[in-house]
C-alpha positions in Angstrom: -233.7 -83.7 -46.7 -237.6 -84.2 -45.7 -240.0 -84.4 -48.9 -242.5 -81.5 -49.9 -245.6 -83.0 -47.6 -243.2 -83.3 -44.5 -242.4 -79.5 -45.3 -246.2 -78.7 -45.3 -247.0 -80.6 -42.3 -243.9 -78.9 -40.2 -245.3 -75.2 -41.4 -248.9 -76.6 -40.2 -247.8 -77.1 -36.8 -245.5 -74.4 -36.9 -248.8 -72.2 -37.6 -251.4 -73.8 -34.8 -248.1 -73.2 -31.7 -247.6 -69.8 -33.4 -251.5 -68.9 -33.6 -251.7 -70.8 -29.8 -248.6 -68.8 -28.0 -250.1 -65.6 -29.4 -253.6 -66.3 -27.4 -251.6 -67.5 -24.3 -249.3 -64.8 -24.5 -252.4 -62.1 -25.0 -254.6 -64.2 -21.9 -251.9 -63.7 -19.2 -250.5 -60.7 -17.4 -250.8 -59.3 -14.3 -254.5 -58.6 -14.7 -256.5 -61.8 -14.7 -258.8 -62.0 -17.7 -260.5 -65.0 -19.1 -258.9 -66.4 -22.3 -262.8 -66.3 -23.8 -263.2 -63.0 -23.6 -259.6 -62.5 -24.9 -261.0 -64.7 -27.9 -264.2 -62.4 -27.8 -262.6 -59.2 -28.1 -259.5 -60.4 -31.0 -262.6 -61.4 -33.5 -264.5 -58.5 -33.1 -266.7 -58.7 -30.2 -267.2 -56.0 -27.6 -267.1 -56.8 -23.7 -269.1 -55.6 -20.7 -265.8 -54.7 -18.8 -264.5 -51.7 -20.3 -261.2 -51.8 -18.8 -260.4 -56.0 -19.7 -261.2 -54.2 -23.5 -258.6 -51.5 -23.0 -256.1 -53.5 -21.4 -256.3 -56.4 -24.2 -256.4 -53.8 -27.5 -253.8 -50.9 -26.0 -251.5 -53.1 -24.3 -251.8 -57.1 -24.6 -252.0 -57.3 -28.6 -249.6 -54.9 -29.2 -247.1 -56.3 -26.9 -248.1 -59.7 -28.5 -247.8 -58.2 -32.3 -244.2 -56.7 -31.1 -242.8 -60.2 -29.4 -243.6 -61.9 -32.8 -241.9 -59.3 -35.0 -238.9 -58.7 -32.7 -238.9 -62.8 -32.3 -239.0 -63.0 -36.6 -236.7 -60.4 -37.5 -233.9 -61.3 -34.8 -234.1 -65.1 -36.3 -234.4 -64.4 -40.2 -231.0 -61.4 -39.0 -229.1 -64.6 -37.4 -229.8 -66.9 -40.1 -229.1 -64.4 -43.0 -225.3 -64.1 -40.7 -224.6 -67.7 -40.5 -225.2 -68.6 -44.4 -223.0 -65.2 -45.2 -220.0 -66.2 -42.6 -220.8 -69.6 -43.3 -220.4 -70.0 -39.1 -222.9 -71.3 -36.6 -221.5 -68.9 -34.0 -222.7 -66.0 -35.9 -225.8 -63.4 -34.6 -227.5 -61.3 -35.4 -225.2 -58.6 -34.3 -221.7 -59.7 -35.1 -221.2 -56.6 -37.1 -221.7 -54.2 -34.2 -224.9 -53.0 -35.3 -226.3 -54.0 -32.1 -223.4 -52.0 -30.5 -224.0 -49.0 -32.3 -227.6 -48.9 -31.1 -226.4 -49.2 -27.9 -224.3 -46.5 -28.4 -226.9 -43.9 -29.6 -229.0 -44.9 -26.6 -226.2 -44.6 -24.2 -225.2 -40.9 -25.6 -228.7 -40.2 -25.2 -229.5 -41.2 -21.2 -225.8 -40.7 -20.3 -224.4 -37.8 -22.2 -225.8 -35.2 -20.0 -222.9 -36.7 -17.7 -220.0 -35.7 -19.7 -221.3 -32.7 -22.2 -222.1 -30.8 -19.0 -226.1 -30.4 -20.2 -225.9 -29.9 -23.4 -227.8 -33.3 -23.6 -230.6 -33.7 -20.7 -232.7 -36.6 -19.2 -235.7 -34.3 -20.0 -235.3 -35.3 -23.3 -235.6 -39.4 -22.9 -238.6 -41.3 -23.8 -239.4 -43.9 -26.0 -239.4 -42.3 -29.2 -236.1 -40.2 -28.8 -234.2 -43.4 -27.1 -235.6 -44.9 -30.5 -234.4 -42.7 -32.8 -230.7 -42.3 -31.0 -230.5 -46.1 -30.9 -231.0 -45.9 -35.1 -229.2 -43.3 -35.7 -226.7 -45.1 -34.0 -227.1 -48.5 -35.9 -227.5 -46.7 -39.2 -224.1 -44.8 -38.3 -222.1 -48.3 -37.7 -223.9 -50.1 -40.5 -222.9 -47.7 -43.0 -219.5 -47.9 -41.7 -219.6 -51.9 -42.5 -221.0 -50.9 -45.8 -217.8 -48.6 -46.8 -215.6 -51.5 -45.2 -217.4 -54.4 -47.3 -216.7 -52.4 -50.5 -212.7 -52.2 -49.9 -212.7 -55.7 -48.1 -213.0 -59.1 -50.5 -212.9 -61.6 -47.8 -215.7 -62.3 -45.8 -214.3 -63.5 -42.9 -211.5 -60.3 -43.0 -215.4 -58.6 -42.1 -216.7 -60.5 -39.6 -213.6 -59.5 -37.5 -214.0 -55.9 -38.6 -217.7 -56.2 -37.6 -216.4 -57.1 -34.4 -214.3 -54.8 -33.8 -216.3 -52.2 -34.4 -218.9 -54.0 -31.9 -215.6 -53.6 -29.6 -215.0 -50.2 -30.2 -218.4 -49.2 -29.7 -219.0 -51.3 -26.3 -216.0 -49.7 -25.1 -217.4 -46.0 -25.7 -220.3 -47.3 -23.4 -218.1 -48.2 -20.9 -216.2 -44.9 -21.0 -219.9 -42.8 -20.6 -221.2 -45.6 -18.0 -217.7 -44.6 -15.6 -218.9 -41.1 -15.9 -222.3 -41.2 -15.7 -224.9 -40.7 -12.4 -226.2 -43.5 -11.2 -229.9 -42.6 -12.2 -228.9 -42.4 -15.9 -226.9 -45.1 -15.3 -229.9 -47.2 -14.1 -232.1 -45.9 -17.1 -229.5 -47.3 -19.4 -229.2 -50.3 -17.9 -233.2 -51.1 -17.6 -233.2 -50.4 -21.8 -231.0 -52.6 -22.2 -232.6 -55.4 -20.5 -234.7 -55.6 -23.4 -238.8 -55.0 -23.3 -241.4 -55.3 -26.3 -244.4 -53.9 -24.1 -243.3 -50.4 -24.5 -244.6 -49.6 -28.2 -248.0 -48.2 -29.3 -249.4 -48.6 -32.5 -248.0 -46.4 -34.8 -244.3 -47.0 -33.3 -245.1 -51.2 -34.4 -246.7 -50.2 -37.4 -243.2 -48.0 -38.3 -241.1 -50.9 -37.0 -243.4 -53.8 -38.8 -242.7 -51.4 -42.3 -238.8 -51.6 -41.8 -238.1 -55.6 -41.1 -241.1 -55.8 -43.8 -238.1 -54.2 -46.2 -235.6 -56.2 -44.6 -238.0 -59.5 -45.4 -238.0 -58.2 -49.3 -234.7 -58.3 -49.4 -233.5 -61.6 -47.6 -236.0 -63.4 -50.2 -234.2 -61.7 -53.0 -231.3 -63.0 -51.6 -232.6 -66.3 -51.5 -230.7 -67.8 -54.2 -227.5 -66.5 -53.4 -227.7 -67.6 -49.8 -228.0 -71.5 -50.9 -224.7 -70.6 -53.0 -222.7 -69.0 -50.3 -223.2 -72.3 -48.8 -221.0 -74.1 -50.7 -218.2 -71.1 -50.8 -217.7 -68.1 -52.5 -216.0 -69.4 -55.2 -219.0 -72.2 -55.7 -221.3 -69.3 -55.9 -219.7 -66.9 -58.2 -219.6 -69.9 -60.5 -223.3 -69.7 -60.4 -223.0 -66.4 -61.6 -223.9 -65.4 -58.2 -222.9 -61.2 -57.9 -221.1 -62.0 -54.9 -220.1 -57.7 -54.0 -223.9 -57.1 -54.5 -225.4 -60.1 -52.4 -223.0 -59.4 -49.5 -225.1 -55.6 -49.4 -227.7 -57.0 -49.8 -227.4 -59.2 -46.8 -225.7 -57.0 -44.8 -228.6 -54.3 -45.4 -231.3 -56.7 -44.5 -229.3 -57.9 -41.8 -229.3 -54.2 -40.4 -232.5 -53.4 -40.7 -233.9 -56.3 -38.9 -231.5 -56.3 -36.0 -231.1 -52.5 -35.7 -234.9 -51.5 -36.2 -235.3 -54.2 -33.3 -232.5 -52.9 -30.8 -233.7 -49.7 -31.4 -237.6 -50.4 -30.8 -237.1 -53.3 -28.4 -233.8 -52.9 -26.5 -231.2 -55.6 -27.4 -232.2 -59.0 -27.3 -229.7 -61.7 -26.8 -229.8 -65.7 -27.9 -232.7 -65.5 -30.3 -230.5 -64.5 -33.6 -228.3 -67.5 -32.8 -230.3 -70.1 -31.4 -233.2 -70.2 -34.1 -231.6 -71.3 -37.2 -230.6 -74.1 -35.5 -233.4 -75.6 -33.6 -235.3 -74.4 -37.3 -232.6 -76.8 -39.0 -232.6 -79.5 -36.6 -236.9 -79.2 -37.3 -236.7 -79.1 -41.2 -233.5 -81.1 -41.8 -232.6 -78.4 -44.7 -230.2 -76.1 -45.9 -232.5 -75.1 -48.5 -232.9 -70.7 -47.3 -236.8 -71.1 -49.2 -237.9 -73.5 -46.5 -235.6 -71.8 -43.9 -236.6 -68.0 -44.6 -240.2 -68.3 -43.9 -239.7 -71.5 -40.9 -237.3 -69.1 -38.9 -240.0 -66.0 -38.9 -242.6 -68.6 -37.5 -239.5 -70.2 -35.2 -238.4 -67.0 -34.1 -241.7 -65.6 -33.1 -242.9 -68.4 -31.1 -239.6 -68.6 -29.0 -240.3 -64.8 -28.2 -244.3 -65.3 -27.4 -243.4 -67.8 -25.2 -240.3 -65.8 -23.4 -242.4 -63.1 -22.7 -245.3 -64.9 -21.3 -243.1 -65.9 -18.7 -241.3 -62.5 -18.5 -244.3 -60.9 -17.5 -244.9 -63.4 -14.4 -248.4 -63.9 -15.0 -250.5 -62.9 -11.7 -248.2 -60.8 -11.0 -247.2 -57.1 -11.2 -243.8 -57.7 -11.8 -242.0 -58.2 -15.0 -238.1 -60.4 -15.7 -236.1 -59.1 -18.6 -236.9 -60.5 -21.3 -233.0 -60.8 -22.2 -232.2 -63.3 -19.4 -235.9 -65.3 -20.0 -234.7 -65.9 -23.6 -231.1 -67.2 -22.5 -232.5 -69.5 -19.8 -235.2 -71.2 -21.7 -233.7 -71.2 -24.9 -230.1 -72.2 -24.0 -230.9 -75.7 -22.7 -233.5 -76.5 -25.4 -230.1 -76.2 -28.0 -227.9 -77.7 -25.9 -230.5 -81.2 -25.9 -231.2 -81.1 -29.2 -227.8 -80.8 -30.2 -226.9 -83.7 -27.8 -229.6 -85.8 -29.2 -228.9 -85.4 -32.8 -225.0 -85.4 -32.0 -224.4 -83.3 -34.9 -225.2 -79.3 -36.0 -227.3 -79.2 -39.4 -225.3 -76.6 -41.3 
């Protein structure tokens, strides 16, 4: 365990890399600005070039304010999983949320397939794909909701939770053999993943919902450090263990579904940041953690998408395969260096 100075001087650095891959991440794209007058413009200046002004406030910032949520809420989901299932293996989206999202958004560009019209491509775009992907989330979290009350043992629902993830996937698969190939396509491009697609008031709705889901993972705070040490540990505490597990799960589904729903569903993230956050603080302690895996989470996603977007270039790598291939070997080192899995 590091000491209360070591703490502050980890969150320091934390802060300057996070504060750093936001400029670099809002300084690069396909159109070449100058990071000063990216510096000019985020404190309030006003530039000569009209269009570097436009590009930086109505595209660049936003996407850069979107990355750091999405990169926050999908850590803080994945962490708030592994304390509750007490497993390093779990994500963000062991509980099929993920999968119901995926669902909406697949009834919505590929339904048109199978109920003969009823449902149309003329009716895709980024809000509707947004709401189907939540109403699809909302619809499989409440299911894990009714399960958790007539389940006692967590681990009984983390298998349910992945079988509904299951049973949902395999819906997908069903629409995806009937589908055209353009819908087909469509679906396939969301769910590469993208956090360049939302204006303000779409980031503004998705920065109110993880806000809730924040309030309630700090609530949980103290009965996340008991779970730890097992259920029985905790409810010795006086831990309300029925209650914590909604709360958790509740938080858990409005990070990861608000994000698959604005964002597309982003792979590795959820997992990989508690770790490398635990291997940084050396602690198991969820008031450190809570807090270090927002920062964590948000720089890993800066980053990722400043080399999704290819910079100098027009064209732009899904963000779901940038996050696997620099994020995947940066655990497997770490872990190979400390030669053991804070946990």
């Amino acid at each position: 365990m590091g000491s209360q100075k070591t703490y502050r001087i980890s969150f320091l650095l934390l802060l300057i890399v996070l504060v750093a891959s936001f400029v670099l991440n809002t300084s690069l794209g396909s159109v070449s600005i100058p990071m000063s007058a990216t510096l000019h413009t985020v404190f309030g200046g006003s530039l000569d070039n009209d269009s570097w002004e436009y590009i930086i406030w109505n595209y660049r910032i936003p996407k850069a304010f979107t990355a750091s949520v999405v990169g926050g809420a999908l850590a803080l989901s994945g962490l708030l999983m592994q304390t509750l299932f007490r497993n390093p293996l779990a994500g963000p989206f062991v509980l099929g949320i993920s999968s119901g999202a995926s669902l909406g958004a697949a009834l919505l560009i590929m339904g048109s397939s199978i109920f003969s019209g009823i449902l149309t491509l003329g009716w895709v775009n980024d809000i509707s794909l947004a709401i189907a992907a939540s109403a699809g989330s909302f619809l499989v979290l409440l299911a894990v909701m009714v399960v958790a009350s007539k389940v006692k043992d967590t681990m009984a629902l983390l298998i349910i939770g992945l079988m509904f993830g299951s049973i949902t996937a395999a819906v997908v698969s069903v629409l995806s053999y009937f589908t055209k190939a353009e819908q087909l396509q469509q679906f396939v491009y969301w769910s590469f993943g993208s956090v360049g697609n939302l204006s303000w008031p779409q980031l503004w709705l998705l920065l109110a919902i993880i806000g809730i889901g924040i309030v309630l993972s700090i609530l949980s705070i103290k009965a996340l450090n008991a779970l730890l040490l097992g259920e029985n540990y905790a409810r010795s505490l006086g831990v309300p263990l029925k209650k914590s597990r909604y709360t958790v799960i509740l938080a858990t589904g409005l990070l990861a579904g608000s994000v698959t729903a604005f964002a597309g569903p982003i792979a590795f993230v959820g997992l990989a940041v508690p770790h490398l956050t635990r291997q940084l603080f050396d602690t198991t302690e969820h008031k450190i953690l809570v807090p270090a895996v927002l920062m964590y989470g948000a720089i890993l996603m800066l980053l990722c998408d400043t080399v999704a977007q290819l910079p100098g270039s027009a064209n732009v790598l899904p963000i779901n395969a940038i996050t696997s291939i620099l994020g995947a070997p940066v655990v497997i080192w770490l872990l190979v260096r400390k030669r053991k899995m804070v946990f």
